[in-house]
LUMMAR-102651 format. One record per residue (C-alpha): residue in three letters; residue number from 1; x, y, z. Coordinates in steps of 0.02 Angstrom, whole numbers, always signed. Example, Ala and Ser with C-alpha at 12.3 -4.5 7.8 and 13.67 -1.06 7.14 Angstrom:
2
   resn   resi       c1       c2       c3
    ALA      1     +615     -225     +390
    SER      2     +684      -53     +357
END
This chain:
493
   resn   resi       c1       c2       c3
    UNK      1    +4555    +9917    +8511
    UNK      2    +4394    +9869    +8511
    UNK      3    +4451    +9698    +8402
    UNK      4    +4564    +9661    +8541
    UNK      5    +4450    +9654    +8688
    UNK      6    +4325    +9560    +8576
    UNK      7    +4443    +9454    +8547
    UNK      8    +4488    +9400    +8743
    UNK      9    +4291    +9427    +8799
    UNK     10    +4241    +9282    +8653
    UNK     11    +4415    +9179    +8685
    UNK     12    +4331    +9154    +8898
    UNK     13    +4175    +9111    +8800
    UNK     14    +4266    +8992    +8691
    UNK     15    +4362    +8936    +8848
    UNK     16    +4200    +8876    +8894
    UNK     17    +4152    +8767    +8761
    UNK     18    +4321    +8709    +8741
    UNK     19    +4431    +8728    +8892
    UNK     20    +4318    +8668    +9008
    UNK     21    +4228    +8533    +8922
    UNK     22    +4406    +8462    +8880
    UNK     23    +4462    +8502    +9030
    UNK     24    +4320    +8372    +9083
    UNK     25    +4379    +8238    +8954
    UNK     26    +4553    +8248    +9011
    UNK     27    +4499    +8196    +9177
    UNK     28    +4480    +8044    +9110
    UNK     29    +4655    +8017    +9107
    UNK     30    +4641    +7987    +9288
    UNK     31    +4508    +7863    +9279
    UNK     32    +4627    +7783    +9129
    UNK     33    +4769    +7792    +9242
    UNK     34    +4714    +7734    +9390
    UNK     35    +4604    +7578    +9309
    UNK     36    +4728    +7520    +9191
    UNK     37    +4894    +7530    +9299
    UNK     38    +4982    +7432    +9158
    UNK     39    +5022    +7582    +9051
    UNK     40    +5069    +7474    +8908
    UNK     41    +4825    +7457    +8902
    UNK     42    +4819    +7655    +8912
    UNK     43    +4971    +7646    +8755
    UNK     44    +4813    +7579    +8665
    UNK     45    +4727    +7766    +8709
    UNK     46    +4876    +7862    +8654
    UNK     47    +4915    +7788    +8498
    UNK     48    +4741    +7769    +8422
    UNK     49    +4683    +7959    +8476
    UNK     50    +4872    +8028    +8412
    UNK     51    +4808    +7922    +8247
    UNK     52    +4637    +8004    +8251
    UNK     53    +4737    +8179    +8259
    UNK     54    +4835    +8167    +8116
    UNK     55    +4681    +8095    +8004
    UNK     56    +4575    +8216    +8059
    UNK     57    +4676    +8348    +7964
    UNK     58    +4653    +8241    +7803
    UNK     59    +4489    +8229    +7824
    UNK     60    +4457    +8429    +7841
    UNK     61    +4620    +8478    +7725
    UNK     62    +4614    +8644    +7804
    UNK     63    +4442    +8677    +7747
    UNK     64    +4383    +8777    +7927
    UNK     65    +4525    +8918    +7896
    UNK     66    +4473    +8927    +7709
    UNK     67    +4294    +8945    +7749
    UNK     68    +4326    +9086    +7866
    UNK     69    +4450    +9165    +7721
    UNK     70    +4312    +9143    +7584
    UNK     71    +4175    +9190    +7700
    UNK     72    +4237    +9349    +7724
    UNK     73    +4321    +9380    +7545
    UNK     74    +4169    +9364    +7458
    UNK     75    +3984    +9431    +7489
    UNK     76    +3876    +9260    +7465
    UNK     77    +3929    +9176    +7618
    UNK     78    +3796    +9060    +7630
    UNK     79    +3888    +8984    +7461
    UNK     80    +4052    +8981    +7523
    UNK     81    +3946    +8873    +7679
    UNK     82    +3882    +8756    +7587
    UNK     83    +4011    +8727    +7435
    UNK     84    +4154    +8700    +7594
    UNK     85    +4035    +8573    +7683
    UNK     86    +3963    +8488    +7497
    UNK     87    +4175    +8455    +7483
    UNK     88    +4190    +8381    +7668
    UNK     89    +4045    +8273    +7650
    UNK     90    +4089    +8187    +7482
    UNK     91    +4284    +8180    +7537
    UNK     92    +4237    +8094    +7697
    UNK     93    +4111    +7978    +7625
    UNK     94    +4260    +7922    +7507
    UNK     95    +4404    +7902    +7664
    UNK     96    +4297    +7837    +7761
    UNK     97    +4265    +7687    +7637
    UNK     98    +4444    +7670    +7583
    UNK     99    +4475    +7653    +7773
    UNK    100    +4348    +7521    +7810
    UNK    101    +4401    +7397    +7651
    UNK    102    +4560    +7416    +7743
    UNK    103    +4533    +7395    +7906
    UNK    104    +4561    +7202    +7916
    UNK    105    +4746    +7247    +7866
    UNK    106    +4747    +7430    +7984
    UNK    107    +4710    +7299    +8129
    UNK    108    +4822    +7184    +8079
    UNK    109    +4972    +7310    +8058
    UNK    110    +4928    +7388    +8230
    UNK    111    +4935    +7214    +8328
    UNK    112    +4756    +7253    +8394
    UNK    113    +4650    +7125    +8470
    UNK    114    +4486    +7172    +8416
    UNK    115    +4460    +7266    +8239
    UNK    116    +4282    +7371    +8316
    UNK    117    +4431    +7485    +8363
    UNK    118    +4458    +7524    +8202
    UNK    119    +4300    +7530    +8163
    UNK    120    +4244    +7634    +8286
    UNK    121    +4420    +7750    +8263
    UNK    122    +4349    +7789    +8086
    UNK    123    +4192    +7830    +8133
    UNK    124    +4258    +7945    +8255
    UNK    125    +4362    +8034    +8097
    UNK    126    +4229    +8058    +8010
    UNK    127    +4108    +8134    +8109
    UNK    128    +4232    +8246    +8167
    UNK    129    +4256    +8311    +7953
    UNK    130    +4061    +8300    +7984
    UNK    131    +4049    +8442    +8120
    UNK    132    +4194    +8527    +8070
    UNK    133    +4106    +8668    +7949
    UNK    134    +3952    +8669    +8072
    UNK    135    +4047    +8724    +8216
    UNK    136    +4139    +8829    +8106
    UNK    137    +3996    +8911    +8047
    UNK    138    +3940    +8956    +8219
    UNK    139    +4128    +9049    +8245
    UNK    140    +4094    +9142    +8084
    UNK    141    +3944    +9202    +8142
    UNK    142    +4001    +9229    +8303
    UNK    143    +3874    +9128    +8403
    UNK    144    +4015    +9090    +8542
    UNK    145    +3861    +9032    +8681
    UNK    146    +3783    +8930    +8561
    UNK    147    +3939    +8862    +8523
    UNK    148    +4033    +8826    +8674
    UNK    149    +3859    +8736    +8748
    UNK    150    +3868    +8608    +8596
    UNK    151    +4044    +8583    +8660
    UNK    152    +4001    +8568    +8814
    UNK    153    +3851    +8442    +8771
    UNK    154    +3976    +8326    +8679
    UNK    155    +4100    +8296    +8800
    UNK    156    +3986    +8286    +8950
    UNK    157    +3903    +8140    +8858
    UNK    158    +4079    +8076    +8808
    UNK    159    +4119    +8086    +8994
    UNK    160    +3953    +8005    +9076
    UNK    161    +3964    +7854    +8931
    UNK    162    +4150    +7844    +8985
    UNK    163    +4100    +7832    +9179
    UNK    164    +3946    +7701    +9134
    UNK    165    +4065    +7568    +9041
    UNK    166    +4216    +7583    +9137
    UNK    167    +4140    +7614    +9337
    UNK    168    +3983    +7544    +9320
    UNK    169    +4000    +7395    +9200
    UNK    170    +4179    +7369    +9214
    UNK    171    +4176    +7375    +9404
    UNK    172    +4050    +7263    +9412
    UNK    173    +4127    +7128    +9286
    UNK    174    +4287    +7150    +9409
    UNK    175    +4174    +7103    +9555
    UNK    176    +4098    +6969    +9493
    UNK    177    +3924    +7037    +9506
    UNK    178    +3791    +6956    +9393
    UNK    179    +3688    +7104    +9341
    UNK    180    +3651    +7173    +9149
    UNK    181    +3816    +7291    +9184
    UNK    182    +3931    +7163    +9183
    UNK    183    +3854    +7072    +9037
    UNK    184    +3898    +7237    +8937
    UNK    185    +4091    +7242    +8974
    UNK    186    +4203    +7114    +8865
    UNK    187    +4396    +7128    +8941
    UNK    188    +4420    +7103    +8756
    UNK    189    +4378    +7275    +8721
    UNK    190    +4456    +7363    +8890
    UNK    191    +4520    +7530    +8850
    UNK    192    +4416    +7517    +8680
    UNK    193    +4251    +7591    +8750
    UNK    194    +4334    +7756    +8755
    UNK    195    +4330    +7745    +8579
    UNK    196    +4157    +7696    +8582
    UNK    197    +4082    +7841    +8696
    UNK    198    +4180    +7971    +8594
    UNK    199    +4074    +7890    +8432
    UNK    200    +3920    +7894    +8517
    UNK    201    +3939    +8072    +8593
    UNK    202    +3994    +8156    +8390
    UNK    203    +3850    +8057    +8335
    UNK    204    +3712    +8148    +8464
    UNK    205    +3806    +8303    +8416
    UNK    206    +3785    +8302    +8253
    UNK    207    +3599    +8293    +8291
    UNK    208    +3602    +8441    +8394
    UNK    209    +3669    +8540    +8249
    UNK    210    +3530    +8503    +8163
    UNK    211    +3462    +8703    +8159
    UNK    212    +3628    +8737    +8045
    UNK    213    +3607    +8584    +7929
    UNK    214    +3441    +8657    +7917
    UNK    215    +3518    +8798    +7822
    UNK    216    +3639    +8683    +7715
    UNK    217    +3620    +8637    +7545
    UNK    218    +3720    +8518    +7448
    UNK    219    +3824    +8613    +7275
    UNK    220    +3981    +8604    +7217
    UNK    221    +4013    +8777    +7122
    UNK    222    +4199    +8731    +7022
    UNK    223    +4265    +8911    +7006
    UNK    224    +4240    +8918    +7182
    UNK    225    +4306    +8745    +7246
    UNK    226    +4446    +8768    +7122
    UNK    227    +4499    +8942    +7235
    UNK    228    +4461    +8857    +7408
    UNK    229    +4548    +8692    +7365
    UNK    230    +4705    +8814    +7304
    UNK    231    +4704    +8905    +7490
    UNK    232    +4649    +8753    +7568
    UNK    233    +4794    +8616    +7506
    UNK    234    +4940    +8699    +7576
    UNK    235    +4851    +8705    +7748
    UNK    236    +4819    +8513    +7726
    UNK    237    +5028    +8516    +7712
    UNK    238    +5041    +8611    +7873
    UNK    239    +4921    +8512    +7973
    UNK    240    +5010    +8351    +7919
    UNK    241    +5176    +8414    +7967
    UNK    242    +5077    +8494    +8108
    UNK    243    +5031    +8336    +8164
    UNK    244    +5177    +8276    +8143
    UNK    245    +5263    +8378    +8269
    UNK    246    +5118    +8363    +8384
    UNK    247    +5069    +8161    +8388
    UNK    248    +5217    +8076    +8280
    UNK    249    +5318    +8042    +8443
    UNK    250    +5158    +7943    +8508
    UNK    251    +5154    +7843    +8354
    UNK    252    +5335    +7802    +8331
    UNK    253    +5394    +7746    +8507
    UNK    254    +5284    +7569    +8475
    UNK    255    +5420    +7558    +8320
    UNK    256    +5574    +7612    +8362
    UNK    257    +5617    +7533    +8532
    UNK    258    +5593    +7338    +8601
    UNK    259    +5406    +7254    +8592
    UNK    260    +5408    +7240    +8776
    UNK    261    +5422    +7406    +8810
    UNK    262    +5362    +7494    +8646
    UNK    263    +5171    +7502    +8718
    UNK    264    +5238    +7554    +8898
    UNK    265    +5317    +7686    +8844
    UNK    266    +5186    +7773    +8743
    UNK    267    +5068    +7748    +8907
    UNK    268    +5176    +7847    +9011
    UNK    269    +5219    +7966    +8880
    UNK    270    +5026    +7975    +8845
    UNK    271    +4995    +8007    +9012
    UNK    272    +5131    +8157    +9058
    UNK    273    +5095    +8234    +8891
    UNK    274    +4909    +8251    +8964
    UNK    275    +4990    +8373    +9136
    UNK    276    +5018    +8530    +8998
    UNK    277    +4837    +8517    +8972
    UNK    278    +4799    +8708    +9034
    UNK    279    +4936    +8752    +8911
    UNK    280    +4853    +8674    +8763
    UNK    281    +4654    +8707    +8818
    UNK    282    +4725    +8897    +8819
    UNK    283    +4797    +8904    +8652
    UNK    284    +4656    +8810    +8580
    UNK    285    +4507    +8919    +8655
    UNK    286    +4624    +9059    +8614
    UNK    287    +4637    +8986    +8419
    UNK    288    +4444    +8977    +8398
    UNK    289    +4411    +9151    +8447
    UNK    290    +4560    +9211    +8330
    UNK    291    +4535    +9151    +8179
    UNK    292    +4378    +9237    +8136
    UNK    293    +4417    +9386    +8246
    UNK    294    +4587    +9416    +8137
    UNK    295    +4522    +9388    +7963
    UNK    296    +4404    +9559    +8000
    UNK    297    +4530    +9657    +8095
    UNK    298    +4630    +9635    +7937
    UNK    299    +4497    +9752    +7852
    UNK    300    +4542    +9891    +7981
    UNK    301    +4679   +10025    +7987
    UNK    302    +4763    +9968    +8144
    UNK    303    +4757    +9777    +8078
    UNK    304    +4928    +9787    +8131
    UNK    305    +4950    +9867    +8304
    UNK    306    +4797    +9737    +8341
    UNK    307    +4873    +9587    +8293
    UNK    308    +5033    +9652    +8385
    UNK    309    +4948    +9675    +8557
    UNK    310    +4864    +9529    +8577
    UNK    311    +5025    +9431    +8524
    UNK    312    +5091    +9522    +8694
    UNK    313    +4944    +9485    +8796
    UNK    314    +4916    +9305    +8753
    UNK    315    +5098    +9265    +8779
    UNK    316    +5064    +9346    +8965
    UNK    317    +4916    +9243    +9014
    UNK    318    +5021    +9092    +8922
    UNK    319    +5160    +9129    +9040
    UNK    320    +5047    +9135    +9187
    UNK    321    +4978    +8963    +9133
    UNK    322    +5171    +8889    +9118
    UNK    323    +5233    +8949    +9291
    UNK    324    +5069    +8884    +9366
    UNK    325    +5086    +8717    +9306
    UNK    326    +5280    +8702    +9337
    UNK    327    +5278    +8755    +9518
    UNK    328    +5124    +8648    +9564
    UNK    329    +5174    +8516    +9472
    UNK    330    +5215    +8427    +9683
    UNK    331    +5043    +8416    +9672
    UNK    332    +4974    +8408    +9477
    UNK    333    +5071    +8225    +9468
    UNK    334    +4941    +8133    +9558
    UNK    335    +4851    +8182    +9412
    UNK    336    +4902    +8005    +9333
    UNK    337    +4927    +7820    +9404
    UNK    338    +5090    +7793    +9512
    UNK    339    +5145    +7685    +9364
    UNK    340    +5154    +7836    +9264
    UNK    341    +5239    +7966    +9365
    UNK    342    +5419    +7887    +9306
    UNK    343    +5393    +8001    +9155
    UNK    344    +5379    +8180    +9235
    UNK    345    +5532    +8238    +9179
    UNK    346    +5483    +8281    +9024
    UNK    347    +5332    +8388    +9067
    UNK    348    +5416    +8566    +9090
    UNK    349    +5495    +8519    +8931
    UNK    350    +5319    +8499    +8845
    UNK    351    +5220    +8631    +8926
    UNK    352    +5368    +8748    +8846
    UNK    353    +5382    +8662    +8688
    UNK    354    +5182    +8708    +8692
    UNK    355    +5217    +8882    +8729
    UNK    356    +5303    +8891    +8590
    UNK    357    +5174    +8827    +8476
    UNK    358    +5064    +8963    +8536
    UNK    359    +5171    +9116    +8494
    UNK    360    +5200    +9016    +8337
    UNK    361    +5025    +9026    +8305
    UNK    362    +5002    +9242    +8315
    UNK    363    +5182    +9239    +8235
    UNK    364    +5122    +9137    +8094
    UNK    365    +4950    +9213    +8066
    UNK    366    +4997    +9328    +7938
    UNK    367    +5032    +9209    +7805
    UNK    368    +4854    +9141    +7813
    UNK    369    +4781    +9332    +7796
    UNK    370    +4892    +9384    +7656
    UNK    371    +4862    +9195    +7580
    UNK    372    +5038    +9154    +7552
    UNK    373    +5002    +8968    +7643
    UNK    374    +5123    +8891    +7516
    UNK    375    +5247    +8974    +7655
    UNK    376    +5181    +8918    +7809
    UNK    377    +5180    +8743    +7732
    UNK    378    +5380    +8757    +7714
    UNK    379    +5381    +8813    +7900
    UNK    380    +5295    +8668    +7955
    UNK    381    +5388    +8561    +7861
    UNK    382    +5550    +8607    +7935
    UNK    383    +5468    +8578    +8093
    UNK    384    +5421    +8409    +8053
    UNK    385    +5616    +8371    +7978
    UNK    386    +5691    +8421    +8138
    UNK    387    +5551    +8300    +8233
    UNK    388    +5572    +8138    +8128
    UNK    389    +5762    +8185    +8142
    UNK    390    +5755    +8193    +8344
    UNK    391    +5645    +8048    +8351
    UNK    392    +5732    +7909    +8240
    UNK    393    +5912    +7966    +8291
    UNK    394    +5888    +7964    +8490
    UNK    395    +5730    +7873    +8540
    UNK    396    +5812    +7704    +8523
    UNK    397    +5932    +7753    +8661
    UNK    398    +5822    +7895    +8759
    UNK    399    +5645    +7823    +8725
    UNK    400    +5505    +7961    +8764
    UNK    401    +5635    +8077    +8831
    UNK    402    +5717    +8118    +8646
    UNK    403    +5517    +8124    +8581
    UNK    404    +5496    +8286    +8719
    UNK    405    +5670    +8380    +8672
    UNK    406    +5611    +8334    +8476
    UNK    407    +5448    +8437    +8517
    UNK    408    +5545    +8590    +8611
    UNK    409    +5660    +8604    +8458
    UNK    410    +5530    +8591    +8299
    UNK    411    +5415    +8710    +8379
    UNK    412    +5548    +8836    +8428
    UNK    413    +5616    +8835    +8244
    UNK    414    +5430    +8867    +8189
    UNK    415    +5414    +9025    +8304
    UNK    416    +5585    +9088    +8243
    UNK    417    +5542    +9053    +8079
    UNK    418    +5362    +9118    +8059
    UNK    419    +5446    +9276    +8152
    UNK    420    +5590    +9311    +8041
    UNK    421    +5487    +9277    +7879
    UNK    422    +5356    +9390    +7946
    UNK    423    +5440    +9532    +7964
    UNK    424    +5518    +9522    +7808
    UNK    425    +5336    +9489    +7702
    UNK    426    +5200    +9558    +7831
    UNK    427    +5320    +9674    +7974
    UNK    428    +5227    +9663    +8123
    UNK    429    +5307    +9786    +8264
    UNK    430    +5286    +9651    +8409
    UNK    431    +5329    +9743    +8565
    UNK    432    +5500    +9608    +8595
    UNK    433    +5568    +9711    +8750
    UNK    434    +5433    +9673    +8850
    UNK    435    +5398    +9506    +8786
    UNK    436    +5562    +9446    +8840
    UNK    437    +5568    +9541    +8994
    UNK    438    +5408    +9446    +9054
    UNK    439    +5509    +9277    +9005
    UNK    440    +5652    +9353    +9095
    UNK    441    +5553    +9370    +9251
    UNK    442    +5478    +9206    +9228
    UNK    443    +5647    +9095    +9227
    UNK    444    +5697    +9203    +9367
    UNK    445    +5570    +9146    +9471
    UNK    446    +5557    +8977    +9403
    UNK    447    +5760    +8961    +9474
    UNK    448    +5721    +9037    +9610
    UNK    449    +5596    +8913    +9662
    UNK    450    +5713    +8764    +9641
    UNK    451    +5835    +8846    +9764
    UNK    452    +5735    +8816    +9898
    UNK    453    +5765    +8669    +9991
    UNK    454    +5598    +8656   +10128
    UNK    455    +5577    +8490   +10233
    UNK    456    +5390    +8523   +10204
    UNK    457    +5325    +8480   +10069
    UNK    458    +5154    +8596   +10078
    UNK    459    +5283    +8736   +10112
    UNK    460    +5361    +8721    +9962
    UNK    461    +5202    +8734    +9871
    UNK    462    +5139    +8871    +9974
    UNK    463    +5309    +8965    +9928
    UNK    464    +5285    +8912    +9751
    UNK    465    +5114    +9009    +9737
    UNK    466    +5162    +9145    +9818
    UNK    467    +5273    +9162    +9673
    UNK    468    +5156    +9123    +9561
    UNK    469    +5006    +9274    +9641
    UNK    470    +5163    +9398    +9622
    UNK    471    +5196    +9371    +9460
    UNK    472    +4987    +9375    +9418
    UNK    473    +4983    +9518    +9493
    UNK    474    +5127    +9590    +9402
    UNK    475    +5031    +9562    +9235
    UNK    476    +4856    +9599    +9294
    UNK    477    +4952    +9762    +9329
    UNK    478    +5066    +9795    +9182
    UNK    479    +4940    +9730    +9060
    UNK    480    +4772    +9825    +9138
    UNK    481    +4681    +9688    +9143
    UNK    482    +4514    +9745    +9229
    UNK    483    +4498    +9887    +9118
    UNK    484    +4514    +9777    +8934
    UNK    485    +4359    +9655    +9022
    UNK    486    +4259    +9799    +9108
    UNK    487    +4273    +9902    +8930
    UNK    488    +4227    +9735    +8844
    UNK    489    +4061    +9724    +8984
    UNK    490    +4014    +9893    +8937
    UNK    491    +4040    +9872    +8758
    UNK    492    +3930    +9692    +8767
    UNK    493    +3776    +9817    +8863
END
């Protein structure tokens, strides 16, 4: 099991380079929060970053996952490098100009006030194609430190340039200081600088990946685009619908309820979307170590049994993860403004709708290793049916509320589906008893927890965690936790 504990050593390593730093960037929502307490300005944030999401995967039609698939298919990886980043270079180059000659209209359609959000928004898009294969490449190679520093780098720059404009140069517009600060911030722009620093912090990045351009060289090899391009296009169909699922409800609200409340709503939405943070930094460091990790184990014997137990263990820690935020969530509101705290209700039903998208993810994994993608577009598809269904039938009368339940239902049809179809084309013998025992035990205590009635407040929470140790302590137990990260220590010496 050697695949397995490489696997959870690299994803803390990844965790680092992408839990933490974004863990950093999302506490920015607070600043966002708390500065703008109209939530209709932070609206702005939501919608142009759920935009940036879904472009993003048209930008990179799937071409990390292929690169990892090709990389390890064939024996001249340094060609599959640079043929997959020679394709993501000239595709961006031609977006990105499409999306410029038509930004006067983009801005328009969006009822912006000032089009350098656009502007800035494509820019963003396209530097992240830019370091898409370059970060990538340092997965496939597993250079996790290297990696996860770079991360790190970008979004502590993104964070400093975010405190400079909106602290320092916004505070001091507020008070009415005259100083070279204030000269800098135009209320025009308001939220907009987030877009800005984001730019600015991609574009030292892509500097600092200068050692791996180093090794790039632009070619296009046909026989070989034509194969990646086949893999890769179904992909680009399951990140769209993907996206869909993920950032369509963000988009939508602005269209399918009043003016004066469209914006409001997609703050506040925004905002409680950000509390299942540790939910979604999980599954993403998790993703990152995965993908490479999985397309090698699938050269071994026990490809199977592998792939089976770390299903079971992520789903643990992912459990750990959703208790901890529901039972502390007393205390993880004050995460956002007072203006946006109307909208917690839906957070339990996001964090789970999140969970889901995780198991989907190990659930799903075998299509992408035994190539049949065409299938996982289907599955994604149906996923994005059921959302677009949700959304335009009961937003108009349940606002963000319908967007949450839309989420909790396309992602659960995804797991069910990428289950059922895998057993049937890739049987995987997932150890279900004790899967759903550990949900069991988790909806037990969750119940529990909301029959308490304490006059305290702190008591409640301290009740709460003691819950919440209990049940860590339950896995750390059942799942032998200290011996899969001391056997990984020993295996690193």
């Amino acid at each position: 099991m050697t695949s397995v504990r490489q696997l959870f050593g690299q994803t803390g390593v990844y965790g680092l380079g992408t839990v933490l730093p974004r863990f950093l960037n999302y506490l920015l929502t607070p600043l966002y929060t708390y500065l703008f307490t109209n939530p209709a300005e932070y609206g702005i944030n939501a919608e142009v970053y759920a935009y940036i999401s879904f472009l993003n995967i048209i930008f990179t039609y799937g071409m990390e996952t292929s690169y990892f698939r090709f990389s390890n298919q064939l024996n001249d990886t340094k060609k599959v490098f640079d043929n997959a980043l020679s394709l993501i270079i000239l595709s961006t180059v031609i977006f990105s100009c499409v999306l410029f000659a038509f930004s006067g209209t983009i801005v328009a359609v969006l009822k912006y006030q000032n089009i350098l959000f656009i502007y800035w928004t494509i820019g963003i898009i396209a530097s992240d194609a830019l370091l898409s294969i370059p970060f990538a490449y340092l997965r496939q190679e597993q250079k996790a430190m290297r990696f996860s520093l770079l991360k790190m780098i970008n979004v502590l720059i993104n964070v400093v340039l975010n405190l400079f404009f909106f602290l320092v140069c916004k505070g001091s517009y507020d008070e009415g200081k005259q100083s070279i600060f204030s000269t800098i911030y135009e209320p025009s722009i308001g939220i907009g600088y987030s877009f800005l620093s984001n730019l600015l912090a991609n574009v030292v990045s892509l500097f600092l990946l200068f050692p791996v351009w180093k090794k790039f060289q632009f070619q296009i090899d046909i026989d070989l685009s034509k194969k990646i391009l086949l893999y890769a296009l179904p992909l680009l169909v399951v990140g769209l619908a993907g996206m869909i699922n993920e950032t369509f409800d963000r988009i939508i609200l602005k269209y399918l309820l009043p003016a004066s409340v469209a914006q409001y709503a997609q703050g506040v939405y925004g905002a409680c979307y950000k509390i299942s943070i540790l939910m979604s930094l999980f599954i993403q460091a998790y993703r990152y170590a995965a993908e490479p990790i999985f397309f090698k184990a699938f050269k071994e014997n026990d490809s199977k049994v592998i792939y089976a137990k770390t299903t079971d263990i992520f789903i643990a820690f992912a459990l750990v993860i959703w208790l901890g935020t529901v039972l502390n969530l007393p205390v993880l509101q004050y995460f956002i403004g007072p203006s946006y705290r109307v909208g917690l209700k839906v957070v339990p039903v996001l964090l789970t709708a999140n969970l889901f998208l995780g198991i989907y993810f190990n659930f799903s994994f075998w299509y992408k290793l035994t190539g049949q993608t065409q299938i996982g577009a289907y599955i994604t598809m149906m996923g994005a049916i059921i959302t677009l269904a949700i959304n335009f039938a009961f937003v108009p009368e349940y606002a963000y509320v319908a967007s949450a339940w839309a989420t909790f239902a396309a992602y659960f049809t995804m797991m069910m589906m990428a289950y059922l179809l895998g057993q049937k084309y890739y049987k995987i013998k997932y150890p279900i008893s004790k899967i759903v025992f550990n949900i069991f035990l988790v909806v037990i205590i969750f119940i529990l927890s909301n029959q308490f009635n304490f006059s305290s407040h702190v008591l409640k929470i301290i009740v709460n965690n003691i819950f919440l140790i209990l049940f860590v302590l339950y896995i750390a137990w059942r799942y032998k936790i200290h011996l899969i990260y001391r056997n990984f220590y020993y295996n690193k010496k």
